[in-house]
C-alpha positions, 0 to 999 in steps of 0.5 A, a space after each residue: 588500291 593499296 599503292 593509292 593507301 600508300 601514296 595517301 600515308 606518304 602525303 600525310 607525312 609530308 603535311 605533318 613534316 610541313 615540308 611544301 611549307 617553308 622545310 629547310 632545303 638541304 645543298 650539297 656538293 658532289 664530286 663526279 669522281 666521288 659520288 658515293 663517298 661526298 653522298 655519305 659523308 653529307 647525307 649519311 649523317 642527316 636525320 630523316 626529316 631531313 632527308 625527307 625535305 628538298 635536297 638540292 645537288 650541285 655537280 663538280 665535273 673531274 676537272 673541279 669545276 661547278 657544272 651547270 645545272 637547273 635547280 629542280 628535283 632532276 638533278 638530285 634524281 641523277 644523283 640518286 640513280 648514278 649513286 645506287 647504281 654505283 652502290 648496287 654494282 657487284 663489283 663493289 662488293 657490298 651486294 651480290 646477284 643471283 643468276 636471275 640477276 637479283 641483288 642482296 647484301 654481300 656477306 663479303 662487304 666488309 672489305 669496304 671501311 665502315 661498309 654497315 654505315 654505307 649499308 644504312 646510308 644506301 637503305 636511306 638513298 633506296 627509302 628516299 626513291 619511294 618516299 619522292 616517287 622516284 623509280 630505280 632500276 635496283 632489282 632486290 632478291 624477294 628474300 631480302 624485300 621480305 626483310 625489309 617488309 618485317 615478314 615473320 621469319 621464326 619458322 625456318 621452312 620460309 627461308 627453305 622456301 625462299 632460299 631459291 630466290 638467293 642460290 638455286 645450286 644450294 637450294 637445290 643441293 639442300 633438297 636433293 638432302 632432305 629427300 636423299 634415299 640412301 644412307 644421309 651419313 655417307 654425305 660426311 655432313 657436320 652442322 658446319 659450313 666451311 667458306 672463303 673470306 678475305 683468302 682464309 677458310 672459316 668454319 661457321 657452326 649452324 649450331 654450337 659443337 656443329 662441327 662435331 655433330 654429324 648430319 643423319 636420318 633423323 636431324 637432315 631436315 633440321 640440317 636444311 633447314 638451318 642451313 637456310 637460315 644461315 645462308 638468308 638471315 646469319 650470315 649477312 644479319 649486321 649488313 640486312 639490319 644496316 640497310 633495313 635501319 636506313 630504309 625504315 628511316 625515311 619509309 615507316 614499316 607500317 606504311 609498307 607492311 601491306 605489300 608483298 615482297 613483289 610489290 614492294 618491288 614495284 613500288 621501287 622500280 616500277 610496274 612489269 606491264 605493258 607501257 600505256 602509251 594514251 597514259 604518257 601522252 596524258 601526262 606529257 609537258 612540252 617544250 621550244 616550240 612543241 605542243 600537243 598538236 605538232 605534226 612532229 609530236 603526233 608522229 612521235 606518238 604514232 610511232 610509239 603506239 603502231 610501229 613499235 613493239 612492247 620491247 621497244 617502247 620498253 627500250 624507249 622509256 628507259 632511254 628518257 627515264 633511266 627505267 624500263 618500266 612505268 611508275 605504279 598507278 601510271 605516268 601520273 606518278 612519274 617524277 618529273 614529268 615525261 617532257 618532250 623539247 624541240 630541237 629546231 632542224 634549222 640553223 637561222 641562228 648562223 649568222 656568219 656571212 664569211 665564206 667559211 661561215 657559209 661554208 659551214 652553214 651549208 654543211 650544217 643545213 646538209 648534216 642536221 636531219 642526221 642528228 639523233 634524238 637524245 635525252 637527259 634522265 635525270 629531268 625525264 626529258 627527250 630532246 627530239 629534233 624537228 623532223 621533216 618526215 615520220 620515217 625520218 623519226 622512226 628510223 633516228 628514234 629507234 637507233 637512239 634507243 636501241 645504241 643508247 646514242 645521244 644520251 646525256 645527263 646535262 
């Protein structure tokens, strides 16, 4: 299988890089409050052996002060996740979504100070997801995974194909051109396309002199067809390059060259099928008390497999994970691994023999089947409370996950 092929290219990287062998570690220090910027200006000036090394992450909390945390990969996953989520969101400006939802470089970026350099430092942070086998939820437009895949673009009539993929009202409106029965001319079209930037109208020629040529019978399909290439490839060409330059640094083209572009999607955010609920189970670490045979662990996995519909399991997996789909291959590939902590029902540890302490202990011992399951992403973990009941699991899982309640990053 082709994702095996790539996984097989990827260990032999790390092999010839030595990094299980002594790589250098890399520490750096992210402010909550400033997760972007600390992660450029740390990272963004790395080489990619580097950053294909170990990183290792230490939170500052918005009150300046060292947040706890375990010293493994999970923490430098949270990292990633938060950080292209930041980066990914419209509102920031350096990438648009189409009505489907789909993200590419926004050709408006450059309302952000050195946004090419953040655009190859967030190509770096993407390339890193798939280098470490770490699945994001960053869903690219098919066009813009074509770039990143190098697919040979000299015939305009692949980015007519794909243009739909970028903005179906202009693919629409550039066919309704190319197959117009009347007179093409009285469209009053130039081989120019006029746009806002930053409050002020500029004009683009699609051809030099554009302006002045009038779009007829006999150029519309050379008008739609470059049109095409201006909106997929011209017009955000620097902001493409930037992040195709990061990715390509830490994920050699030729690793990836026998994808396609809804592979390739996969490989970074995961498979679209149906969650195998006997393949998790397989691949599941324990924790505080729990084992594979734990009543409270085998009504869980009932639940999962019989009472819950894909849409749920769906909504399961994103709440421990931070994705709604599996790795490709299977949760073999998922890193770190599904683990599943218990949280003890009891309170044995109230030691407080004061009236207000058993006061407190009672209403804890009455409060506590209430408590919800929580997770913490960053490390795939669920911490699911010692249950008295499967119904009580049921219920209390399916209201986590459906309000996203007890979610934690710790």
């Amino acid at each position: 299988m082709r994702v095996e092929i790539f996984h097989r290219r990827i260990k032999k990287d790390r092999e010839f890089l030595k990094i299980s062998e002594g790589h250098p570690t890399t520490y750096i220090t992210i402010h909550r409050d400033k997760l972007l910027e600390d992660g450029y200006s740390q990272l963004g000036i790395l080489s990619s052996s580097i950053l294909k090394g170990t990183i290792r992450v230490k939170f500052i909390n918005a009150q300046g002060l060292d947040e706890a945390g375990i010293d493994e990969m999970g923490v430098f996953k949270e990292f990633l996740e938060e950080t292209l989520n930041l980066a990914f969101n419209p509102a920031l400006n350096l990438f648009k979504a189409n009505t489907e939802g789909h993200l590419f470089p926004s050709w408006l970026s450059g309302v952000n100070e050195n946004h090419l350099q953040l655009f190859q430092f967030v190509g770096k942070m993407v390339g890193k997801a798939v280098y470490e086998g770490i699945v994001v939820d960053i869903p690219l437009a098919p066009f813009f995974l074509s770039h990143l895949l190098k697919r040979n673009h000299s015939a305009y009539y692949n980015y007519l194909d794909e243009l739909s993929s970028f903005d179906e009202q202009i693919y629409s409106s550039l066919n309704f051109i190319k197959h117009y029965d009347g007179d093409v001319t009285d469209l009053c079209l130039t081989f120019s396309v006029d746009e806002e930037y930053l409050g002020k109208r500029v004009t683009h020629e699609l051809i030099d002199g554009g302006c002045a040529i009038p779009v007829t019978p006999s150029n519309r399909l050379s008008y739609v067809h470059r049109m095409a290439l201006f909106k997929l490839s011209t017009q955000i060409k620097k902001q493409t390059d930037a992040f195709t330059k990061g990715f390509h640094s830490l994920i050699d083209p030729s690793f990836i060259e026998i994808f396609s572009p809804e592979e390739l999607q996969k490989l970074i955010s995961g498979d679209e099928v149906e969650i195998d609920v006997e393949d998790l189970r397989k691949y599941t670490h324990y924790a505080g008390g729990y084992h594979a045979n734990h009543k409270v662990i085998l009504w869980l996995w009932d639940v999962l497999k019989n009472h819950f519909n894909a849409d749920d399991r769906g909504n399961f997996l994103k709440f421990v994970t931070s994705c709604s789909r599996p790795p490709l291959l299977g949760f073999k590939h998922l890193h770190p691994p599904f683990t599943i902590r218990c949280v003890q029902m009891t309170h044995s540890e109230d030691r407080d023999e004061s009236v207000t302490g058993m006061i407190k202990g009672f209403f804890k011992r009455h409060q506590q089947p209430h408590r919800l399951p929580s997770s913490s992403t960053c490390f795939n973990l669920l911490k699911l409370p010692n249950y008295t009941s499967r119904n009580m699991l049921k219920e209390k899982l399916m209201y986590a996950i459906k309000a996203n309640c007890g979610f934690e990053l710790s």
